[in-house]
N, C-alpha and C positions, 0 to 999 in steps of 0.2 A: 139397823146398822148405820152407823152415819158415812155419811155421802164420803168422806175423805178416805173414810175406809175402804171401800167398795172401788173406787175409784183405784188406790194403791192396787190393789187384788188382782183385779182388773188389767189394769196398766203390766204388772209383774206377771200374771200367766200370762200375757200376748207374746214379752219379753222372752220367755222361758221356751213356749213354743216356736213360737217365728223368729225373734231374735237369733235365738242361740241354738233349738230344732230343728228347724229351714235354713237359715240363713250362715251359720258358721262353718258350713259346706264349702260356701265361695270362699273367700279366704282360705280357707286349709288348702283348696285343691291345689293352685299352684306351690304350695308345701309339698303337697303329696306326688306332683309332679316330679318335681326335684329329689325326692325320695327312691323316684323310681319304680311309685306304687301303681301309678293310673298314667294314664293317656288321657288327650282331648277325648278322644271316639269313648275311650270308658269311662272315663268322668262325666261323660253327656248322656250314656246309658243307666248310670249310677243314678243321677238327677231324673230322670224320667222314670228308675225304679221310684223314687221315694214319690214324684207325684202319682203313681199310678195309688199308692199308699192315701195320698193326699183326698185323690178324686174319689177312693170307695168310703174313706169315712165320709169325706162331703155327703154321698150317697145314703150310709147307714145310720147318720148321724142324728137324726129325727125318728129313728124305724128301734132303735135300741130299746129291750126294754127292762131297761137298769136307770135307776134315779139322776137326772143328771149330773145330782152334786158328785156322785160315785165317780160317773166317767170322768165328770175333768179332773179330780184327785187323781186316778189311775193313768188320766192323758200323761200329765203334768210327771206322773211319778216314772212314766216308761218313756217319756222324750228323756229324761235324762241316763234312765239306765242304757239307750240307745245309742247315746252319744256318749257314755263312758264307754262302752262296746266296743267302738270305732276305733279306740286306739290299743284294746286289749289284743285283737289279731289282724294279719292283713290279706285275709282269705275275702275275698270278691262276693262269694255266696251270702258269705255271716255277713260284710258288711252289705251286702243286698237287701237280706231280711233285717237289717237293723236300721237302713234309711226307709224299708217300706214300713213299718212300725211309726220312724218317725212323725213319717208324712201320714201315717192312717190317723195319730192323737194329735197334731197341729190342727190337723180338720177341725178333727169332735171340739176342741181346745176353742177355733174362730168362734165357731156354729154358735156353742153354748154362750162365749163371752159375748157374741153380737148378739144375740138372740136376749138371755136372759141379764145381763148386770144394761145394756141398753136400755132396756123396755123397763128397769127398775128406776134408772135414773129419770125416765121417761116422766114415767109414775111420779115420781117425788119431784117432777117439775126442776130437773137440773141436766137439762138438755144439753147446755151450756158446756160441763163437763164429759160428750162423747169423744173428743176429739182430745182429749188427756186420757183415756183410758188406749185409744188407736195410737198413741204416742211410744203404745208400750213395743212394738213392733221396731219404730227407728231406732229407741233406747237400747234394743237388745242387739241390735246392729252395729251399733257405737260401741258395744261393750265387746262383741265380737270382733269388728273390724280394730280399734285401739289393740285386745291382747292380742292377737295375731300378730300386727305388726309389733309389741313388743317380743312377740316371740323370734317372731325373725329374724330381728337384730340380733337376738341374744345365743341365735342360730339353735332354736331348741328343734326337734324333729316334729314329724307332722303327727306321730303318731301319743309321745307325750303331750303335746298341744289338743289333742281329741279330748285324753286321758284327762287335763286340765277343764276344760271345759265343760267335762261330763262330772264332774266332781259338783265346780259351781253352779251347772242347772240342777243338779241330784237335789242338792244342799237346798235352792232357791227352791225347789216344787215341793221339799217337805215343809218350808216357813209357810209357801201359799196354800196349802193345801191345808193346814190346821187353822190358817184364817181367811178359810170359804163362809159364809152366814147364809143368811134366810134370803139374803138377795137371788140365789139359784135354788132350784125345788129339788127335796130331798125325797119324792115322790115320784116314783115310777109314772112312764106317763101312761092312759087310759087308751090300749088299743082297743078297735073295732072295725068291722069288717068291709061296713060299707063306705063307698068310697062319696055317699052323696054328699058329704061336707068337704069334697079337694074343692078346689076354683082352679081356673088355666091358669099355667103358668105363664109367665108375662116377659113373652121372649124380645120385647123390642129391649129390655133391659138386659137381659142374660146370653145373648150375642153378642154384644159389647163388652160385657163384663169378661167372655170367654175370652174373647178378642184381645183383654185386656194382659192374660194368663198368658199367649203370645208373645206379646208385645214387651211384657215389662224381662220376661224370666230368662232372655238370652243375656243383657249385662247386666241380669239379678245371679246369672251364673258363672259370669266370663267375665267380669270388669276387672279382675285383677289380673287375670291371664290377659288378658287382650292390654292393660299398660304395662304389663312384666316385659312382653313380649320388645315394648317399645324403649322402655328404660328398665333394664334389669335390677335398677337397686332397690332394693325395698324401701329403703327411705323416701322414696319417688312413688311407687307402684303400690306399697302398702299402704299410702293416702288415700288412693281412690273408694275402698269399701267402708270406711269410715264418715267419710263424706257424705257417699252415697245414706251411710243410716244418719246422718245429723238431719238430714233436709228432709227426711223421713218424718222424722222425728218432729219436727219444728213445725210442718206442710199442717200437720193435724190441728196441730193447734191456730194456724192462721184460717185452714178451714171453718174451722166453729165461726170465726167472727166474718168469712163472708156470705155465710149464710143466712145471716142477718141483712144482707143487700142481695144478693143474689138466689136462685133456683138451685134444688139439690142437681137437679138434671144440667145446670148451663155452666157449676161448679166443675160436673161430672165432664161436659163436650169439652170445654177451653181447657182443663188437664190433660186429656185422652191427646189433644190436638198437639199440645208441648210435650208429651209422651215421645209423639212418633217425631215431632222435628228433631228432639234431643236426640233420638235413633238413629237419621239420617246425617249427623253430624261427623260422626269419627268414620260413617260408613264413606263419606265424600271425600274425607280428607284425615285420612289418619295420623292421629297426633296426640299427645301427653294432654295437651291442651282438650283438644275437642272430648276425649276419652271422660277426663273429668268432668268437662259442659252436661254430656252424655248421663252422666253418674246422677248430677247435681237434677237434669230435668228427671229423669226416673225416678229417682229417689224421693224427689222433689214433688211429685205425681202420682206414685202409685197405691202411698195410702190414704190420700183425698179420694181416688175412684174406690178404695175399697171401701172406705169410711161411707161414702157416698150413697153405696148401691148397696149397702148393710139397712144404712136410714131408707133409701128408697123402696126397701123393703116391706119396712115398717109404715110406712107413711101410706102404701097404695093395695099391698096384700091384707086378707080377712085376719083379724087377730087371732084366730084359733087356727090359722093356717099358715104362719109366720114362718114357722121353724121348717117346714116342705120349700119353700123357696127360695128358703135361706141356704137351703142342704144342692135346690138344686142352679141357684146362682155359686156356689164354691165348688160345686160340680164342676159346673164351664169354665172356669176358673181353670179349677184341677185341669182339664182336660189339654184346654188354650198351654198348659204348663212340661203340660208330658209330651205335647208334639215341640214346644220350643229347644229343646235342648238336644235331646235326637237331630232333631232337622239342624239346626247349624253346626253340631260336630259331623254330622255329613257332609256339608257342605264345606267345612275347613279342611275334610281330608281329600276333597278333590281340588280347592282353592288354596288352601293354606292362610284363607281369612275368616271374616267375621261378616265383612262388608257389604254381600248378599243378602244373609240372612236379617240382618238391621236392615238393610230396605224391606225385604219382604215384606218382615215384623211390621214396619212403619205405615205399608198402606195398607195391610190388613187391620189397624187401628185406626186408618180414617175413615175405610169403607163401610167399615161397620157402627161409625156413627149415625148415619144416615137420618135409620128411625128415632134414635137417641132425639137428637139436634131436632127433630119435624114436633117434638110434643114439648120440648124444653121452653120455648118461645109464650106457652100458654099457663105456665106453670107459676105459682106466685111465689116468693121467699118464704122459707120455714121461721117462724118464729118463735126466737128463741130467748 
């Protein structure tokens, strides 16, 4: 299958899931606010359903045993019946189990694309292009965050806007899904019973990464409430989640070329580190201005660490044992994800902010560099 193909496929499930899967949540909410639908406190419950979704595929995502090419076809094909869902009723339950569905095939959807179209590009010596396929995450951002804000303008309701949404991921997982190839195995994988082929897993990485789940998911969930809140027009307030997916978007690809100067691991500390200062920004001083600073380091950061600790994976786990570390580094992830959103819509209904939870967020992202930062130092640049 040629590399541009693969790459496209790639790039467009990341899109389909995390774009527009995960991420077209933030934008609609302050729609659905306005609607009448959610609260902060149930918008932040809502979000932790869908990671609790998130954290058990992480988990079963290696353990399935159905072909992989099967599940992402099926990921792909129920993110978007999920998100057509969302705007067919406005029962709290349905849209429950239809963000925990979400979040359960975003998983399988990471796992599979880290796991297998990586290690193919690997193979065919185009290493070069992992950081275009990780791109596909801010692209689906940008496409979320732009028609939102067109929506808004156009003052369409939250629950048409779903309804739109779920139409073009429907549409986009049936294009990618008939052009999956040989790059992902159509083969059930070989279970057995005994466990003497695991290796430890490699927690100086997977406490950071969780850390990471933290850190990034409270203005991965609240940036547009938190500048609605400051500038009510949308012309102002619906910049911020577009932003936030451009720099997304762009981070991956500047990543690939400083990896050619620098360590996956010292990539991974110096992002984590602009992570939390961008956190401690709007929490200091709240403003339209810092808000988007805010957006810009996050967004800017959070798919270099994933990007990051996908290859770091690859690079220091046993090759037959990739896809367990892989399941349970998006675990920590998941997990880092399900407490962040919880924890600051608590924290707003006793504060009425944000500015708490950004700090917290902020030194639990430095503290848990620690081991990161102690092995990066010895670490040579990937070569690519």
């Amino acid at each position: 299958m040629p590399t541009t193909k693969i790459v496209i496929v790639g790039l467009c499930a990341l899109a389909i899931a995390m774009g527009i899967g995960r991420f077209a949540y933030t934008p609609l909410l302050p729609m659905m606010q306005n609607d009448g639908l959610v609260s902060i406190e149930n918008g932040g419950l809502l979000a932790s359903v869908h990671f609790l979704g998130y954290w058990l595929g992480a988990v079963y995502a290696a353990k399935l045993p159905y072909s992989p090419k099967s599940i992402l076809r099926f990921s792909l094909l129920a993110i978007g019946i999920s998100t057509l869902g969302m705007g067919v009723t406005d029962s709290f339950v349905i849209w429950s189990i239809l963000r925990w569905l979400a979040g359960l095939c975003s998983a399988f959807t990471l796992v599979l694309v880290s796991n297998f179209y990586i290690k193919h590009l690997t193979e065919m010596d185009r290493a070069d292009k992992h950081g275009m396929i990780f791109s596909g995450v801010g692209a689906g951002i940008v496409v979320a965050g732009l028609g939102t804000l067109a929506l808004m303008i156009g003052k369409v309701d939250s629950s048409t806007s779903w309804l739109i949404f779920g139409v073009l991921s429907l549409v986009s997982a049936l294009i990618v899904s008939f052009n999956i190839g040989t790059e992902i195995s159509n083969t059930p994988p070989v279970r057995t019973k005994s466990k003497s082929a695991r290796t430890p897993l490699i927690w100086s990485i997977i406490i950071p990464y969780g850390a990471l789940g933290i850190g990034y998911i409270i203005p991965a969930t609240y940036l547009p409430v938190m500048a609605r809140d400051i500038v009510p027009s949308p012309m102002v307030f619906g910049w911020a989640w577009p932003i936030f997916g451009a720099t997304a978007f762009l981070s991956t690809l500047v990543a690939s070329r400083l990896q050619k100067i620098y360590s996956i691991r010292m990539i991974w500390v110096v992002s984590q580190i602009i992570m939390a200062i961008g956190l401690l920004l709007p929490a200091l001083y709240p403003h339209i201005v810092t808000i988007i600073l805010a957006g810009i380091s996050v967004g800017g950061t959070f798919m270099i660490i994933t990007m990051m600790g996908m290859k770091e994976v690859h690079r220091i786990a046993p090759s037959h044992d990739i896809m367990r570390h892989l399941g349970a580094m998006t675990a920590a992830f998941a997990g880092g994800q399900m407490i962040g959103p919880m924890f600051a819509s608590w924290i707003y209904g006793l504060t009425q902010s944000f500015s708490t939870s950004l700090i917290f967020a902020s030194l639990i992202l430095v503290a848990t560099l620690l081991a990161l930062a102690a092995k990066s130092a010895n670490e040579e640049p990937m070569k690519i």
